[in-house]
C-alpha positions in Angstrom: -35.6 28.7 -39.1 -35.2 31.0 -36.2 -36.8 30.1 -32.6 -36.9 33.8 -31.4 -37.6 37.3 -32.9 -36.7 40.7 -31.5 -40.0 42.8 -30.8 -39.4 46.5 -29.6 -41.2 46.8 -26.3 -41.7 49.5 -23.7 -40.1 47.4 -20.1 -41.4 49.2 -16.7 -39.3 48.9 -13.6 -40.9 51.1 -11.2 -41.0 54.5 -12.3 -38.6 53.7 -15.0 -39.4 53.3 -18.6 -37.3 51.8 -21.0 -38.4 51.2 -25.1 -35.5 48.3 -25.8 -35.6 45.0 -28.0 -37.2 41.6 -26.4 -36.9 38.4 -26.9 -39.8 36.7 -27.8 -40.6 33.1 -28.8 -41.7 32.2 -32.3 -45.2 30.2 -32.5 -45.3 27.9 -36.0 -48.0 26.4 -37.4 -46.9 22.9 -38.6 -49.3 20.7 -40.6 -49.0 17.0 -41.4 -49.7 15.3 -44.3 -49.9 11.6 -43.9 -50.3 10.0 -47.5 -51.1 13.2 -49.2 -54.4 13.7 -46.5 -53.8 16.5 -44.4 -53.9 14.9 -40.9 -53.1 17.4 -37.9 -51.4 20.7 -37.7 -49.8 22.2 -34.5 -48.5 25.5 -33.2 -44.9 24.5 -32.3 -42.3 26.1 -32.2 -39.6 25.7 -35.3 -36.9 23.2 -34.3 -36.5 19.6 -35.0 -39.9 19.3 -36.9 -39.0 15.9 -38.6 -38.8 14.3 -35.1 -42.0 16.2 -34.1 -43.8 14.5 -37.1 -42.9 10.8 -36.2 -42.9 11.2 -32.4 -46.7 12.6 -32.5 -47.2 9.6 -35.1 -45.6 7.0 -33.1 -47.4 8.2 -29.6 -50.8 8.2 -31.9 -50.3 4.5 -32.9 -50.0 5.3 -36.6 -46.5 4.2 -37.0 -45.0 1.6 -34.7 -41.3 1.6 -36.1 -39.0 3.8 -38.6 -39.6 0.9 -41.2 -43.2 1.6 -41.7 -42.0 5.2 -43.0 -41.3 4.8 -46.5 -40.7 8.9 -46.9 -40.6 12.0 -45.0 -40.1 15.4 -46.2 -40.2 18.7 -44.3 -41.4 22.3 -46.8 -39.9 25.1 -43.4 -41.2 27.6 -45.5 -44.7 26.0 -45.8 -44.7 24.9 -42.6 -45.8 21.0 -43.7 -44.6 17.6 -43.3 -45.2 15.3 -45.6 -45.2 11.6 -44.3 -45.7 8.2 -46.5 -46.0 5.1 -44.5 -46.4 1.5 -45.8 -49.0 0.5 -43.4 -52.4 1.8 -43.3 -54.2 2.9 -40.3 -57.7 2.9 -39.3 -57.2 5.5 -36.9 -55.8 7.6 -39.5 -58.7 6.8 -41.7 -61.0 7.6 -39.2 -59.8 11.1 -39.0 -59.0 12.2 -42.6 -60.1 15.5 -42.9 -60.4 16.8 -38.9 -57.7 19.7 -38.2 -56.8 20.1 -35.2 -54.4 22.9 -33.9 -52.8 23.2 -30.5 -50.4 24.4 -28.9 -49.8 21.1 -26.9 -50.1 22.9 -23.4 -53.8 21.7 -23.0 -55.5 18.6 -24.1 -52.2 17.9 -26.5 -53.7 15.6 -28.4 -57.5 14.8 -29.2 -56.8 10.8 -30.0 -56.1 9.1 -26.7 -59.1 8.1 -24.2 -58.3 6.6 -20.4 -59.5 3.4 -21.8 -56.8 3.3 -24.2 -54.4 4.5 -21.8 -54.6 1.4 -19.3 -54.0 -1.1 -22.1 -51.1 0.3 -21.8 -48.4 -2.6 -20.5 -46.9 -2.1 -16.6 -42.8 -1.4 -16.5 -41.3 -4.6 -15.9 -37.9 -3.7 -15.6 -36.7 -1.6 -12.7 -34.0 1.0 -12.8 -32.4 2.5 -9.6 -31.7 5.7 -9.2 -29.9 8.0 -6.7 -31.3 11.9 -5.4 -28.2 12.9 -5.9 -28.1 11.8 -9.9 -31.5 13.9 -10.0 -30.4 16.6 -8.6 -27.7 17.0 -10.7 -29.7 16.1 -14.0 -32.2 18.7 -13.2 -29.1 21.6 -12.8 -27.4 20.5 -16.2 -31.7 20.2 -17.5 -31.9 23.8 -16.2 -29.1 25.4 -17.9 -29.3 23.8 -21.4 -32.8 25.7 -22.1 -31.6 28.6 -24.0 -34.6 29.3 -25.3 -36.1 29.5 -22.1 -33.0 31.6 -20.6 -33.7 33.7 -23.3 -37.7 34.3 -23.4 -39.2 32.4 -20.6 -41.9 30.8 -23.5 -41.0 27.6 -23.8 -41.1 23.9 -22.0 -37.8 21.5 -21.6 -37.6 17.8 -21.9 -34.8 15.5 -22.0 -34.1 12.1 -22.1 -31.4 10.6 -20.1 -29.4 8.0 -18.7 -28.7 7.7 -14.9 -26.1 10.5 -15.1 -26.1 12.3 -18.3 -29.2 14.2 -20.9 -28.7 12.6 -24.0 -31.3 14.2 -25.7 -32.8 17.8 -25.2 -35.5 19.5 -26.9 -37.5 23.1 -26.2 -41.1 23.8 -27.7 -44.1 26.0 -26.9 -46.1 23.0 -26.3 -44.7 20.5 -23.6 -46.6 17.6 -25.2 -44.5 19.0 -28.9 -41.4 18.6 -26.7 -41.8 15.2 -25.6 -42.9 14.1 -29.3 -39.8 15.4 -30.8 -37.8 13.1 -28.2 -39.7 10.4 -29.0 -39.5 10.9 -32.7 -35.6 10.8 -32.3 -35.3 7.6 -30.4 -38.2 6.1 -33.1 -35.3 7.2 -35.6 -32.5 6.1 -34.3 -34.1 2.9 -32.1 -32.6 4.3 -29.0 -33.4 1.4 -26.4 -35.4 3.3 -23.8 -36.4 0.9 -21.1 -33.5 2.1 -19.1 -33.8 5.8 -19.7 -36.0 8.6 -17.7 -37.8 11.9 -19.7 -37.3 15.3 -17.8 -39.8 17.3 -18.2 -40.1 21.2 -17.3 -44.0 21.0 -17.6 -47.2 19.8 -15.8 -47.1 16.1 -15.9 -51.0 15.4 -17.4 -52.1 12.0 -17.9 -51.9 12.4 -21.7 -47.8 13.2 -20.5 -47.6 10.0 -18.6 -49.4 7.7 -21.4 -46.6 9.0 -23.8 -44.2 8.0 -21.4 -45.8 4.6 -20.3 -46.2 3.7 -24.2 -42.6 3.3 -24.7 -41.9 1.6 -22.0 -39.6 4.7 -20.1 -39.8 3.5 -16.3 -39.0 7.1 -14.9 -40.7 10.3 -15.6 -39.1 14.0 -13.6 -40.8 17.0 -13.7 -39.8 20.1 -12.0 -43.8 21.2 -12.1 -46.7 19.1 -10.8 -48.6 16.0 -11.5 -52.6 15.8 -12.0 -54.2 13.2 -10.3 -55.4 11.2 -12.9 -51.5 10.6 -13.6 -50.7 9.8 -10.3 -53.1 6.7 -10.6 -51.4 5.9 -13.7 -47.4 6.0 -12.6 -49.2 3.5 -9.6 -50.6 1.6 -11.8 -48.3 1.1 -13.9 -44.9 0.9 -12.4 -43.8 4.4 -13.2 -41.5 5.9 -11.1 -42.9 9.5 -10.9 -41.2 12.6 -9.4 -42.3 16.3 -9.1 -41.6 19.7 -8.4 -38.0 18.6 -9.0 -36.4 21.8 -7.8 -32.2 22.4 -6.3 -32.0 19.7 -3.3 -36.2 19.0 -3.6 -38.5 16.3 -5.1 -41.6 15.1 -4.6 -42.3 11.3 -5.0 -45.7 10.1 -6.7 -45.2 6.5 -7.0 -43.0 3.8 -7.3 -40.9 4.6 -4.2 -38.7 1.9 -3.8 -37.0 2.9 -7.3 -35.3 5.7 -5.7 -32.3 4.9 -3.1 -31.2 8.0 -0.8 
């Protein structure tokens, strides 16, 4: 299914009118079904949809592993998921029958509360890094959004080594974009405790919760952090980095982690 769609728009440059085609960036409503109940459905956008279903699961607490899925099945033309696990979840039982949609850009998820989040265990093991490796990540980050490139209406987010992006993903939603990463590494039980998440969006608390929950010890954005998840990098180890921009960075936390 196609990410972008050509719209005929009138563009104004001055005193210059032009009617020409636009790219503009397809919005997707994606329900899950967990065990034949609808669960959730999002606006997302259309891309990697198997690995948005488990990620969001996994970063709810429904599934822990790949072995508690016993099927998964994706209808594109429907727009649904349809997931059947072998463990049953209060959580999920709690919630059968409330929809929610979003977009993931707001509160991404209506399931987590800051109690929740500071059970959360503290990054024991450290990784460090080099300014230099950043900025480099972040140029190589920058030019593999070609949704972006192309409409400007989506958020970025990779996962990487010390040197290299080994996983990239674009949705509307920035908290969609970090569940599809996780969804992969839930798949494919990618080892993530030496790895750090790029991210091209606001860094929320609900962000660095996600983040914190599998146990990633370094978390990039090139936009800002709130507050709230500045307290939390602090608290819990996480070496968190903002407006990550050419030769710039700010650091939130965790400062010895990065060498210069």
């Amino acid at each position: 299914m196609n990410n972008i769609k050509k719209y005929n728009i009138m563009r104004i440059k001055g005193d210059t009118a032009i009617e020409e085609k636009d790219d503009v960036v397809v919005e997707y409503p994606f329900t899950i079904y967990l065990n034949n109940k609808e669960f959730v459905t999002f606006l997302c956008s259309p891309k990697s949809l198997k690995y948005l279903a488990i990620g969001f699961l996994h970063s709810e607490g429904i599934i822990e592993t790949k072995d508690n899925i016993n099927d998964i099945k994706i209808d594109e033309d429907k727009g649904i998921a349809y997931v059947y696990t072998n463990k049953e979840s209060i959580l999920a039982e709690k919630l059968n029958g409330k929809r929610t949609i979003t977009t993931g850009c707001g509160k991404g998820t209506i399931f987590y509360n800051v109690i929740d989040s500071f059970k959360t265990k503290k990054i024991d093991k450290k990784i460090s890094i080099n300014k230099e490796n950043i900025f480099s990540l972040i140029k190589s980050f920058n030019k593999k959004s070609e949704i972006f490139l192309k409409t400007g209406g989506v958020h970025s987010c990779g996962l990487c080594s010390e040197d290299d992006i080994l996983i990239f993903e674009e949705d509307i939603g920035r908290h969609n974009a970090l569940d599809k990463i996780i969804g992969k590494t839930v798949i494919e039980n990618i080892r993530l405790d030496n790895k750090m998440v790029l991210t091209s969006g606001r860094v929320s608390s609900e962000i660095l919760i996600k983040v914190a929950k599998r146990g990633i010890p370094v978390l990039i954005s090139r936009s800002a952090p709130t507050s709230l998840a500045i307290e939390m990098a602090r608290e819990l180890n996480i070496l968190l980095i903002g407006f990550a921009r050419g030769k710039k960075l700010n650091i939130y936390s965790d400062f010895p982690s990065l060498t210069f």
